[in-house]
PDB file with SEQRES, HELIX, SHEET and CRYST1 records, atoms N, CA, C and O in Angstrom:
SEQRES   1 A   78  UNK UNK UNK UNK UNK UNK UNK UNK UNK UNK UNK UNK UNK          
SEQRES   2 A   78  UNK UNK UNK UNK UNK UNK UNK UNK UNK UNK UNK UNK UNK          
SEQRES   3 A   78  UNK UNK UNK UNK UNK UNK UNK UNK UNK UNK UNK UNK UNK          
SEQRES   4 A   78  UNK UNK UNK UNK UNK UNK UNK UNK UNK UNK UNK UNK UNK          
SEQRES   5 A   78  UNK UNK UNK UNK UNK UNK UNK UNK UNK UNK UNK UNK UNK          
SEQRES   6 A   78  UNK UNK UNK UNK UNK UNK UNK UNK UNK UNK UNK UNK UNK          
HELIX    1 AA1 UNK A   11  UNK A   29  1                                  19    
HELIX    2 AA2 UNK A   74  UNK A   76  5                                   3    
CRYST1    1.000    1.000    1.000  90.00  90.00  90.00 P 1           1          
ATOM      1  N   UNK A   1      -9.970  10.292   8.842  1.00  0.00           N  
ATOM      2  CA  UNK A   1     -10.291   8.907   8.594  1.00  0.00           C  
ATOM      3  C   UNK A   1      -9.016   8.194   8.159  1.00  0.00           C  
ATOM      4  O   UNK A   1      -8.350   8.714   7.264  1.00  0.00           O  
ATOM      5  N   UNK A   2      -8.693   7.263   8.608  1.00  0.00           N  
ATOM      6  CA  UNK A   2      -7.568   6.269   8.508  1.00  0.00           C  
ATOM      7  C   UNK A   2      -7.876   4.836   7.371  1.00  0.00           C  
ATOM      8  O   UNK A   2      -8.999   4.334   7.322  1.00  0.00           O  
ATOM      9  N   UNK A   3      -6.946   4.413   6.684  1.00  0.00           N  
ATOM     10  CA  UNK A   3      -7.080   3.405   6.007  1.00  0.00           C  
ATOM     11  C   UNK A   3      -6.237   2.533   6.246  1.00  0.00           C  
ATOM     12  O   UNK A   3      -5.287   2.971   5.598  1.00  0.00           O  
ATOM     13  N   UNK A   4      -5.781   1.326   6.851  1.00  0.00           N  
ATOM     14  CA  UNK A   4      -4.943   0.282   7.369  1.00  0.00           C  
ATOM     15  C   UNK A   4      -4.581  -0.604   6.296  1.00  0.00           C  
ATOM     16  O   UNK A   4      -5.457  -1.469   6.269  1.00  0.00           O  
ATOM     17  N   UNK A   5      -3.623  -0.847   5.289  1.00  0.00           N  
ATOM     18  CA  UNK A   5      -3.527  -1.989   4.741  1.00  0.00           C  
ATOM     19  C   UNK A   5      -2.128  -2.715   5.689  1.00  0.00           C  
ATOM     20  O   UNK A   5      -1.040  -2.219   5.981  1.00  0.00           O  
ATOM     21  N   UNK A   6      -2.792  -4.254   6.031  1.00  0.00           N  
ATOM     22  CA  UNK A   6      -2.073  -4.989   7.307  1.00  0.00           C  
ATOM     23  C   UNK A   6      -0.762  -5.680   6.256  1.00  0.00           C  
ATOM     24  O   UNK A   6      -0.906  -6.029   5.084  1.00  0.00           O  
ATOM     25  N   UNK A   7       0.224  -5.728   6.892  1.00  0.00           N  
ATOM     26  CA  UNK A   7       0.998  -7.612   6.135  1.00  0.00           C  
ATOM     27  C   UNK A   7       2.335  -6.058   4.950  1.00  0.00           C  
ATOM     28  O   UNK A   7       2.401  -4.864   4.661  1.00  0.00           O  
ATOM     29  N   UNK A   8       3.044  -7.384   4.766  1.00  0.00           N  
ATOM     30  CA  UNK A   8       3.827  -7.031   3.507  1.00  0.00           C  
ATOM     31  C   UNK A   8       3.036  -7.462   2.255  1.00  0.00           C  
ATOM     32  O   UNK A   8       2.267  -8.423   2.272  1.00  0.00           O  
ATOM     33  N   UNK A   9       3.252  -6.746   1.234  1.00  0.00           N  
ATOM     34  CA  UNK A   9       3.109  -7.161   0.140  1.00  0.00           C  
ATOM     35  C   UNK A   9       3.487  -6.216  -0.982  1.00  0.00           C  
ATOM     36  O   UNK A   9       3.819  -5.055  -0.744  1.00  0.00           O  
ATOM     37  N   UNK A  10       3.436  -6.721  -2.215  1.00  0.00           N  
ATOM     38  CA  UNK A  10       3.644  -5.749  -3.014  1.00  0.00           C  
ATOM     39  C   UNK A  10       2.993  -4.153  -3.435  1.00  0.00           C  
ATOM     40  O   UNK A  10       1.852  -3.835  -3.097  1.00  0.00           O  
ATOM     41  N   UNK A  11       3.776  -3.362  -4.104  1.00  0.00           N  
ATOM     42  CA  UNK A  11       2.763  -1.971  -4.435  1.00  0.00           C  
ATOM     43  C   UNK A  11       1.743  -2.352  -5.216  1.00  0.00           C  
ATOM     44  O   UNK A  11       0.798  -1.567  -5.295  1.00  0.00           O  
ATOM     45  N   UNK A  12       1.674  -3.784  -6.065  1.00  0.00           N  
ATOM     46  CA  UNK A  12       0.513  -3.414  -6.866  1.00  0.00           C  
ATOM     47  C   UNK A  12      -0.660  -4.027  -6.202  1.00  0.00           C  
ATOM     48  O   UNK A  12      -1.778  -3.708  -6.608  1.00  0.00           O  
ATOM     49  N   UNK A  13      -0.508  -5.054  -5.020  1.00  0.00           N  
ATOM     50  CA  UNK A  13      -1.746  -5.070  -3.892  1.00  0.00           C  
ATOM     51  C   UNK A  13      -1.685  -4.184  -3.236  1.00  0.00           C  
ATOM     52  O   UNK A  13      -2.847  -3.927  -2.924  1.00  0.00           O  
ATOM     53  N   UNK A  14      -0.883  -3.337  -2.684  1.00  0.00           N  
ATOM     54  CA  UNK A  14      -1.166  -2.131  -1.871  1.00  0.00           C  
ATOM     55  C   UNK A  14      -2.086  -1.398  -2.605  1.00  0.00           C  
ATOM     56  O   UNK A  14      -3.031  -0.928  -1.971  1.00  0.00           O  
ATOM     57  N   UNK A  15      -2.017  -1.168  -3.943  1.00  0.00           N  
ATOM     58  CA  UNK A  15      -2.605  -0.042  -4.919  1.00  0.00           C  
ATOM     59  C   UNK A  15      -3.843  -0.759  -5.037  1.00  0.00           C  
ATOM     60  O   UNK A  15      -4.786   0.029  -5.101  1.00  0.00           O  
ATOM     61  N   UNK A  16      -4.232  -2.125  -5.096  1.00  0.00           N  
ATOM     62  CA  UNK A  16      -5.199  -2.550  -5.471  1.00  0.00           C  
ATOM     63  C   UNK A  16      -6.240  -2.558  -3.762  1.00  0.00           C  
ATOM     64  O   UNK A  16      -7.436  -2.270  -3.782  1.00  0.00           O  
ATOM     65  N   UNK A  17      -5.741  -2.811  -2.865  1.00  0.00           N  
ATOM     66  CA  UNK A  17      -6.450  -2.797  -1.392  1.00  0.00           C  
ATOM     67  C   UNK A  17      -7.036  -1.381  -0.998  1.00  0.00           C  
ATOM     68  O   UNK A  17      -8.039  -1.257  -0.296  1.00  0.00           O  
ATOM     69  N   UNK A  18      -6.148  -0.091  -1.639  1.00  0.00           N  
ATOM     70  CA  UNK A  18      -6.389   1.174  -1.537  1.00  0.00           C  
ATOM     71  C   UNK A  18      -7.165   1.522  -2.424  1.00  0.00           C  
ATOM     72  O   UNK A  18      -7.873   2.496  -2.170  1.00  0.00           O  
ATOM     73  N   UNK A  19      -7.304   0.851  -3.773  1.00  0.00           N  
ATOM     74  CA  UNK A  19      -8.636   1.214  -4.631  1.00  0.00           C  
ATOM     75  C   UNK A  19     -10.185   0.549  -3.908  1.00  0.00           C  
ATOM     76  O   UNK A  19     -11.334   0.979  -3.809  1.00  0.00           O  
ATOM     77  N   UNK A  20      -9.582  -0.522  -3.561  1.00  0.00           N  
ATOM     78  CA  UNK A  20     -10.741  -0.980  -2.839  1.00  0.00           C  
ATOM     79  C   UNK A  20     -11.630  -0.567  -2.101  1.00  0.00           C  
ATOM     80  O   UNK A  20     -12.853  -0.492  -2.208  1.00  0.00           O  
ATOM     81  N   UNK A  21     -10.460  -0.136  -0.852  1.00  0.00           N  
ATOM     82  CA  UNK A  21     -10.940   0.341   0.222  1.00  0.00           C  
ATOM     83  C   UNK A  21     -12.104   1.616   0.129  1.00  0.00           C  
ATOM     84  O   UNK A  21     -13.310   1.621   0.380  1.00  0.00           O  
ATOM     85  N   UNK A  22     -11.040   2.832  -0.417  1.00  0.00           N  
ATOM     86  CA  UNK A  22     -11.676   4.186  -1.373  1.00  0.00           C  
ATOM     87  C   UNK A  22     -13.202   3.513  -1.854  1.00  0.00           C  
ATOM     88  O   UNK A  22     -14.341   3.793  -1.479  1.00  0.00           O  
ATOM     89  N   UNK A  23     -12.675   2.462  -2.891  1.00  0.00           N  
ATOM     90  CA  UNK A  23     -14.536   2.198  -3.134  1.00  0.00           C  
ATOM     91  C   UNK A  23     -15.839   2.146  -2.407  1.00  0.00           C  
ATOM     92  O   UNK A  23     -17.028   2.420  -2.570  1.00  0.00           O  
ATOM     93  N   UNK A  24     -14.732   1.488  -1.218  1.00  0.00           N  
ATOM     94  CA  UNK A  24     -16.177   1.084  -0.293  1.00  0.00           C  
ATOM     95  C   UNK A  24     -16.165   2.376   0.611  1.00  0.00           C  
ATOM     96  O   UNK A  24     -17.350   2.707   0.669  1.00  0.00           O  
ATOM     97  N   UNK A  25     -15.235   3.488   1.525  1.00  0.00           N  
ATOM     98  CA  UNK A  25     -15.598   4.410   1.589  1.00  0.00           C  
ATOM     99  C   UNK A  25     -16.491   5.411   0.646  1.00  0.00           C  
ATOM    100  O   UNK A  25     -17.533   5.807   1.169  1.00  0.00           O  
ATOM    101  N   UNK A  26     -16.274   5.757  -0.366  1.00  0.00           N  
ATOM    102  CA  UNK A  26     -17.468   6.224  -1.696  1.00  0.00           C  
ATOM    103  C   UNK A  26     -19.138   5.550  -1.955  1.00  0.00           C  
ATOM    104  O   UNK A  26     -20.231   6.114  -2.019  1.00  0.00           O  
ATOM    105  N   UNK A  27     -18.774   4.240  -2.052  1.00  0.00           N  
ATOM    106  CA  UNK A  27     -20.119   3.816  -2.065  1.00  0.00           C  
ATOM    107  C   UNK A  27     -21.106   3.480  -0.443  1.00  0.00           C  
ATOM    108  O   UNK A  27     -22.336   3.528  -0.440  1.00  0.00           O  
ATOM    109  N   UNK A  28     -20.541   3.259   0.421  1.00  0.00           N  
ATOM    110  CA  UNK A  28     -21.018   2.698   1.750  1.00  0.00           C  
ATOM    111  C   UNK A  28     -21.273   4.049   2.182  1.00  0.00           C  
ATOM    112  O   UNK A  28     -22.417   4.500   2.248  1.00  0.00           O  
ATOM    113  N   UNK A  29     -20.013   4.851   2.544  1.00  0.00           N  
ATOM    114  CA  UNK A  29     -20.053   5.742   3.464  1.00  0.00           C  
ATOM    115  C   UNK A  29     -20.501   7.146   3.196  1.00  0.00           C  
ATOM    116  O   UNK A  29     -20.598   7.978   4.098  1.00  0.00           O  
ATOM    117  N   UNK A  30     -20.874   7.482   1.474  1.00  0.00           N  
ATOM    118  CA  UNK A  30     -21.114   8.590   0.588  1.00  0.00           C  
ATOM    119  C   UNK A  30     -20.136   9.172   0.906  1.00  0.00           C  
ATOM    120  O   UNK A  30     -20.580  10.317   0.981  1.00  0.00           O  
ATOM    121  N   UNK A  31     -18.893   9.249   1.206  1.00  0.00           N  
ATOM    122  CA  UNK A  31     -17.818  10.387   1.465  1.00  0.00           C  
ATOM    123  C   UNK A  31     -17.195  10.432  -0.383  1.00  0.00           C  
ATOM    124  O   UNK A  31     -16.736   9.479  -1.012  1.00  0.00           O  
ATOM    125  N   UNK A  32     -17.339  11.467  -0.735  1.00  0.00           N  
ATOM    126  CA  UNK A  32     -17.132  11.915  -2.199  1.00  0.00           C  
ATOM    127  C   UNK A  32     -16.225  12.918  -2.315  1.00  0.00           C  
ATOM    128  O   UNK A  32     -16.075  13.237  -3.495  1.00  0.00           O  
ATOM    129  N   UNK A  33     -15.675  13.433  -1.684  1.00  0.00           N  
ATOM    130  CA  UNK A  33     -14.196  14.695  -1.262  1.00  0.00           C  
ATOM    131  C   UNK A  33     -13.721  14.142  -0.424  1.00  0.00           C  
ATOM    132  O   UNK A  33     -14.073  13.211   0.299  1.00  0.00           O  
ATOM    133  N   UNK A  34     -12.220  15.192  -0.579  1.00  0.00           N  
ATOM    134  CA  UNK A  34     -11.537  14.670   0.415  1.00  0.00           C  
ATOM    135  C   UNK A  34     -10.792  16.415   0.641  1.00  0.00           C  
ATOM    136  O   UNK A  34     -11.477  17.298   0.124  1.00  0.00           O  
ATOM    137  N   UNK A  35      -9.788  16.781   1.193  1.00  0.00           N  
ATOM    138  CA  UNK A  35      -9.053  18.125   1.501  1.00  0.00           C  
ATOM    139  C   UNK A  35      -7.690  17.614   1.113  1.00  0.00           C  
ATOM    140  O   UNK A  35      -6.870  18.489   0.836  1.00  0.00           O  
ATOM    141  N   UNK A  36      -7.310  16.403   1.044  1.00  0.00           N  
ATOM    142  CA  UNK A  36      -6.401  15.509   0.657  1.00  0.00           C  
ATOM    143  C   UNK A  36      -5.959  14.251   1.118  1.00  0.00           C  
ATOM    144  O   UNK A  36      -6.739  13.457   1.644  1.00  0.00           O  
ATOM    145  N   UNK A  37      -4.315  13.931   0.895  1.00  0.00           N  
ATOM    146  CA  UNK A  37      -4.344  12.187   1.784  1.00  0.00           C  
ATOM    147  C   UNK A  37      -3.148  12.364   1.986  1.00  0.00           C  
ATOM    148  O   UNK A  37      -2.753  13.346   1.358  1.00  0.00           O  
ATOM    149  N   UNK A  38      -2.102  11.705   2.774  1.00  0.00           N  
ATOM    150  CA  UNK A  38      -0.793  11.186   2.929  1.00  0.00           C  
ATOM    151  C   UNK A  38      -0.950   9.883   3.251  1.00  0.00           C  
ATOM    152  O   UNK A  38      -1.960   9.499   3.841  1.00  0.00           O  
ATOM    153  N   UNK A  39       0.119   8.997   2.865  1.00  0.00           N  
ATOM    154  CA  UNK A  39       0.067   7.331   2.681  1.00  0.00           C  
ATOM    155  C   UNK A  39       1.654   7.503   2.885  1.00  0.00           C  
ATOM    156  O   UNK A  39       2.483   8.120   2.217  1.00  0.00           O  
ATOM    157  N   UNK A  40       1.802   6.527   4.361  1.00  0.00           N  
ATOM    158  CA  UNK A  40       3.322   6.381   4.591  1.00  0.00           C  
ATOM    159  C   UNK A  40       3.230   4.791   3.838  1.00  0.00           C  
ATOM    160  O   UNK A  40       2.209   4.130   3.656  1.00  0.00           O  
ATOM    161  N   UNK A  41       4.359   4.506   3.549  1.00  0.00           N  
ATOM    162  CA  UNK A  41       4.787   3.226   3.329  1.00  0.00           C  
ATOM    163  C   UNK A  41       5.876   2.812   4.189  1.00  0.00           C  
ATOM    164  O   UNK A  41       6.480   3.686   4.811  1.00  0.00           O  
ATOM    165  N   UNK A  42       6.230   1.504   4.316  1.00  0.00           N  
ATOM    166  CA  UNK A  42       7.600   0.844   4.958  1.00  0.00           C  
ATOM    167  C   UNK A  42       8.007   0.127   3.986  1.00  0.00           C  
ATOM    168  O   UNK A  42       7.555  -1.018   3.983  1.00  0.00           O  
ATOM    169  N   UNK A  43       8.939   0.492   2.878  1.00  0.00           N  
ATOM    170  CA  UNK A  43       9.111   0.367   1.607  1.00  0.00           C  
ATOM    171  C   UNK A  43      10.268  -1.247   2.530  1.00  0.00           C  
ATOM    172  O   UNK A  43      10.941  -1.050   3.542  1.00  0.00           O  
ATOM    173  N   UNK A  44      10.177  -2.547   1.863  1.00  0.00           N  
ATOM    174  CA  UNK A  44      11.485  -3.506   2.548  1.00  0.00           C  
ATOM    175  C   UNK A  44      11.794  -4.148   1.152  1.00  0.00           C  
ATOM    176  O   UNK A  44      11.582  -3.678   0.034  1.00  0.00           O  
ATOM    177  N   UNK A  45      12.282  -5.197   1.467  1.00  0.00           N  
ATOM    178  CA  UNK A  45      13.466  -6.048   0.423  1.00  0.00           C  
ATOM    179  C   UNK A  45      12.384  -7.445  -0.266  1.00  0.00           C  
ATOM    180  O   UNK A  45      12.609  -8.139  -1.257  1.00  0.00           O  
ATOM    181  N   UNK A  46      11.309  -7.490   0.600  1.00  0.00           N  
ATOM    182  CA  UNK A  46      10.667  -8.446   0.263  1.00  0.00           C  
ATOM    183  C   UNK A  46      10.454  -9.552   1.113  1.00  0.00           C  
ATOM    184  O   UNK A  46       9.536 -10.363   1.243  1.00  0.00           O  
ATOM    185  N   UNK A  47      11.776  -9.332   1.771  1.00  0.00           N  
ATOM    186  CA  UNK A  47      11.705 -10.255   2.587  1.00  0.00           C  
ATOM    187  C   UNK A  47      11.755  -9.993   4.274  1.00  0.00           C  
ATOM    188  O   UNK A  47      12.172 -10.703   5.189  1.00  0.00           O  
ATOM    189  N   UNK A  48      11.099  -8.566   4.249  1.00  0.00           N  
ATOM    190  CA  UNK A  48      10.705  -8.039   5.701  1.00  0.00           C  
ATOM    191  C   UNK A  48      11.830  -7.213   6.328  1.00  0.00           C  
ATOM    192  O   UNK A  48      11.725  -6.721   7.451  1.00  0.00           O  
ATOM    193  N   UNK A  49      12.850  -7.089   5.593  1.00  0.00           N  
ATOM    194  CA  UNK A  49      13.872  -5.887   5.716  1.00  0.00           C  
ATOM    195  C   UNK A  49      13.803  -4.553   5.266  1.00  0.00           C  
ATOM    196  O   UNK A  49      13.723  -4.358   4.053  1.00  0.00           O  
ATOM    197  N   UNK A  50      13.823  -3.525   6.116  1.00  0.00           N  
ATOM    198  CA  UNK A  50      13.834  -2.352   5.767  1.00  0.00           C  
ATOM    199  C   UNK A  50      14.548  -1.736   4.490  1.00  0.00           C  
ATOM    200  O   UNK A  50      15.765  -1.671   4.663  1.00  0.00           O  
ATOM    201  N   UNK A  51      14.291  -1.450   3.739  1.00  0.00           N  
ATOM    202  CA  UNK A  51      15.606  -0.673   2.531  1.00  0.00           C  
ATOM    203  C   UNK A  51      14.817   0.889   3.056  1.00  0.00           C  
ATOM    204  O   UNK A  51      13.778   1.160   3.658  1.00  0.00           O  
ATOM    205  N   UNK A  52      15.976   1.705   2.440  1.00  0.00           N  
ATOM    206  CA  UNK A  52      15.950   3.131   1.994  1.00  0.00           C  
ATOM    207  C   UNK A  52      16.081   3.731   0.832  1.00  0.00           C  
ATOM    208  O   UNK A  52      17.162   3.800   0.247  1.00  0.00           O  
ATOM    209  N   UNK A  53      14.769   4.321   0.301  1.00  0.00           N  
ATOM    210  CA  UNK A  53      14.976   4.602  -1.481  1.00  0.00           C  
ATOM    211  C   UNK A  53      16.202   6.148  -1.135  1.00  0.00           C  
ATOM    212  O   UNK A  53      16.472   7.000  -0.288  1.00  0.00           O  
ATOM    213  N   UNK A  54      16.495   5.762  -2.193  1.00  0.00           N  
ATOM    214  CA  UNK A  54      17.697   6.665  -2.660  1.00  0.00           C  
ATOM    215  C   UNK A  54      17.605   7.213  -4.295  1.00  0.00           C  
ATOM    216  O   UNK A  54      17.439   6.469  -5.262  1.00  0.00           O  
ATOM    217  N   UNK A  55      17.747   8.610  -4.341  1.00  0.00           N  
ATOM    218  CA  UNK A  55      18.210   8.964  -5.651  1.00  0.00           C  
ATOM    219  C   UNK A  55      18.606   9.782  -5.819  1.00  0.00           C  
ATOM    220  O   UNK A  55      18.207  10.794  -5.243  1.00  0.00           O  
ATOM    221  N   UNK A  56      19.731   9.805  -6.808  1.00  0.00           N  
ATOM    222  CA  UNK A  56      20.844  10.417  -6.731  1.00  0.00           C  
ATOM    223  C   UNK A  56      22.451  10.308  -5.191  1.00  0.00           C  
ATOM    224  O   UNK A  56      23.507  10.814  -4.813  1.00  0.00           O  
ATOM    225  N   UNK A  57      21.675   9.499  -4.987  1.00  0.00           N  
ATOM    226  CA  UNK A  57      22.249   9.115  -3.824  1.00  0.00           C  
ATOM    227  C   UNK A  57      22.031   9.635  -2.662  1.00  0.00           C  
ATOM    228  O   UNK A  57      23.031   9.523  -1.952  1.00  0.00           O  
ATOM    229  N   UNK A  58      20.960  10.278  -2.033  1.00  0.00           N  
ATOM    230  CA  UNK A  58      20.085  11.279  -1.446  1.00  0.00           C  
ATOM    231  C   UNK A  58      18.544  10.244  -1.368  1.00  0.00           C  
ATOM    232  O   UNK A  58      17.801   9.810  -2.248  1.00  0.00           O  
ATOM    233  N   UNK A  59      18.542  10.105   0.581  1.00  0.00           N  
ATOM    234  CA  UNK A  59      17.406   9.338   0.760  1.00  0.00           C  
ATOM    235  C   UNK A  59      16.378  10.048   0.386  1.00  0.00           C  
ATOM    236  O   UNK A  59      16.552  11.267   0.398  1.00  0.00           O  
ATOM    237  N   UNK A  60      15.555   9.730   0.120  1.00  0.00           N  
ATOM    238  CA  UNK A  60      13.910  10.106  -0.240  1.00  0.00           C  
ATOM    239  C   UNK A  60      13.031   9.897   0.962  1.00  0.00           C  
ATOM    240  O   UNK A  60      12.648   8.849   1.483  1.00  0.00           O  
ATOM    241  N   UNK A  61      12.867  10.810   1.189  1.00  0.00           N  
ATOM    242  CA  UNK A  61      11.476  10.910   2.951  1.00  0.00           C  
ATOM    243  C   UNK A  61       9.922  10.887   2.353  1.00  0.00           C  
ATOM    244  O   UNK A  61       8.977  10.121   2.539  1.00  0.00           O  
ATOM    245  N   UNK A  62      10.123  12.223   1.455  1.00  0.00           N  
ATOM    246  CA  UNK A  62       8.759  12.817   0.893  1.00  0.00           C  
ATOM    247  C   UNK A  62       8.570  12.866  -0.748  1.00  0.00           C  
ATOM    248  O   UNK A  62       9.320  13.396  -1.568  1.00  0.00           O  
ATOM    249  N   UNK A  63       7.479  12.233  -0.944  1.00  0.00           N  
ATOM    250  CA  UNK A  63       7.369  13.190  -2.554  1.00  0.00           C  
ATOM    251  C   UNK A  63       6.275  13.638  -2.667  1.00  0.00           C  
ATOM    252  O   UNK A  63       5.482  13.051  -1.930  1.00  0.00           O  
ATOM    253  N   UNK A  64       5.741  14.588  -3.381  1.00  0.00           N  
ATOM    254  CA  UNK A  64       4.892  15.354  -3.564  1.00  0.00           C  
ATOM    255  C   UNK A  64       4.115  14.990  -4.891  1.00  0.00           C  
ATOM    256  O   UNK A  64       4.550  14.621  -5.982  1.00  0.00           O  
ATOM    257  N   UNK A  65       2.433  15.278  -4.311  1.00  0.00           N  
ATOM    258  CA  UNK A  65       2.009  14.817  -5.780  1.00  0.00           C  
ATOM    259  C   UNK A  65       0.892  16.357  -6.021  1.00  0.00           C  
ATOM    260  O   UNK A  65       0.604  16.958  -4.986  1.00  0.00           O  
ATOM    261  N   UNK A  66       0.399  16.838  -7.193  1.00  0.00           N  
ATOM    262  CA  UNK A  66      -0.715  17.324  -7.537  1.00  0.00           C  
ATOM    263  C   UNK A  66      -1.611  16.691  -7.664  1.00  0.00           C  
ATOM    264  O   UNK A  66      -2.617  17.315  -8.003  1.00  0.00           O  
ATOM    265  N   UNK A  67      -1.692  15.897  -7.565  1.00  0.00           N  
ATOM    266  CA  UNK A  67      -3.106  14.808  -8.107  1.00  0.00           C  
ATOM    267  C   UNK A  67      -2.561  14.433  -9.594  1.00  0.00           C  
ATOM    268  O   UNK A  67      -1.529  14.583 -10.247  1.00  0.00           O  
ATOM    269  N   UNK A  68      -3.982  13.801  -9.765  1.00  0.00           N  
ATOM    270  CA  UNK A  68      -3.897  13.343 -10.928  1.00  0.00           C  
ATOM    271  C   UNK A  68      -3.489  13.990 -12.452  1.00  0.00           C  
ATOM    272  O   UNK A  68      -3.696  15.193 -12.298  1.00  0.00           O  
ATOM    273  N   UNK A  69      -3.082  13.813 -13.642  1.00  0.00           N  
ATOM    274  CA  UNK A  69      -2.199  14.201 -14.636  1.00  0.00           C  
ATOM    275  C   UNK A  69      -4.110  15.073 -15.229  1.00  0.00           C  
ATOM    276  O   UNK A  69      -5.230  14.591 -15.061  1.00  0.00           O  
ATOM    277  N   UNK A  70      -3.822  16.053 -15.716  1.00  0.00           N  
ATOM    278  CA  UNK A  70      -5.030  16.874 -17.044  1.00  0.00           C  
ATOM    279  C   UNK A  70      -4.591  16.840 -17.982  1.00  0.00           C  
ATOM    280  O   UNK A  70      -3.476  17.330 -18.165  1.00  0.00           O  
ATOM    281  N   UNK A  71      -5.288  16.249 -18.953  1.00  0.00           N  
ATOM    282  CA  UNK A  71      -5.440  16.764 -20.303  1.00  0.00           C  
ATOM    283  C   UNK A  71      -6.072  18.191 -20.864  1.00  0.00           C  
ATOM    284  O   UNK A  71      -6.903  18.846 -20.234  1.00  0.00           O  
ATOM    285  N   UNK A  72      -5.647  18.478 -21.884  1.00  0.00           N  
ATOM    286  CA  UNK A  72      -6.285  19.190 -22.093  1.00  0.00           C  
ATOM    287  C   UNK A  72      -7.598  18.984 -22.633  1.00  0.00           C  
ATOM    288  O   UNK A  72      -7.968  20.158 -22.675  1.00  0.00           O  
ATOM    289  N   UNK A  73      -8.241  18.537 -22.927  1.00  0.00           N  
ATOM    290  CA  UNK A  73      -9.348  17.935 -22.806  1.00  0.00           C  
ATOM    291  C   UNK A  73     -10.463  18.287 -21.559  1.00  0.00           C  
ATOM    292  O   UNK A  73     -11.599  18.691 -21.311  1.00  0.00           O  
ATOM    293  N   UNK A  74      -9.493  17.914 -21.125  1.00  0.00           N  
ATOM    294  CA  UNK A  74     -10.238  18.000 -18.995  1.00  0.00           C  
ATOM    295  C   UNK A  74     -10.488  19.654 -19.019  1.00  0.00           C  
ATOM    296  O   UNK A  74     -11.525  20.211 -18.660  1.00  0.00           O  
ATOM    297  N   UNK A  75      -9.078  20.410 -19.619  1.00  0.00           N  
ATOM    298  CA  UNK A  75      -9.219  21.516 -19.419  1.00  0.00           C  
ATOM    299  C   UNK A  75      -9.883  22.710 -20.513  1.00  0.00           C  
ATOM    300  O   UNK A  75      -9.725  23.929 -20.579  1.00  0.00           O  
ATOM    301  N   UNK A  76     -10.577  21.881 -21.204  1.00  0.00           N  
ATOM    302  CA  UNK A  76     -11.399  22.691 -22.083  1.00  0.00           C  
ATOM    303  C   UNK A  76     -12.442  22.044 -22.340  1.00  0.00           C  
ATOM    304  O   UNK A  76     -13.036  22.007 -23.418  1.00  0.00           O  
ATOM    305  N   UNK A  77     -12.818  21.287 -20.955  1.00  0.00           N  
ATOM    306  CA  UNK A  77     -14.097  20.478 -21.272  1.00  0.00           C  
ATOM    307  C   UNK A  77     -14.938  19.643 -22.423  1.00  0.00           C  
ATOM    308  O   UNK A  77     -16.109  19.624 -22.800  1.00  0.00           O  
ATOM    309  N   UNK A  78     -13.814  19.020 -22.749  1.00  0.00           N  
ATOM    310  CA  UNK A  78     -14.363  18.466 -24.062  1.00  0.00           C  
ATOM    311  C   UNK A  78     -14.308  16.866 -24.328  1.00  0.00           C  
ATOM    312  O   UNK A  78     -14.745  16.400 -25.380  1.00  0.00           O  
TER     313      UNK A  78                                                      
END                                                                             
């Protein structure tokens, strides 16, 4: 299943169109798992120019996530 957010804009409407979206897949479609996700971005300048993140001076392609952060809490059920 694919999720399209169209246009430039910032990460925190991207983040907010992708909570959205997720919602209405969850509530509309009952899909409640997933096996996981990848989300490309076309990271630009703002003004519709490409940039390349860099760090350390070394482009960045991929980053890797575990999911979300546990507490311990989470992990001792409490």
């Amino acid at each position: 299943m694919e999720i399209k957010v169209k246009g430039e804009m910032t990460l925190d409407d991207i983040r907010q169109a992708l909570f959205e979206k997720l919602k209405e897949v969850e509530c509309e479609l009952a899909v409640h798992h997933s096996r996981g996700a990848t989300l490309y971005i076309n990271p630009t300048n703002g003004l519709g120019d490409a940039v390349e993140p860099r760090k350390g001076g070394r482009k960045v392609d991929t980053i890797y996530s575990d999911g979300p952060y546990r507490s311990a809490a989470d992990d001792y059920k409490l």
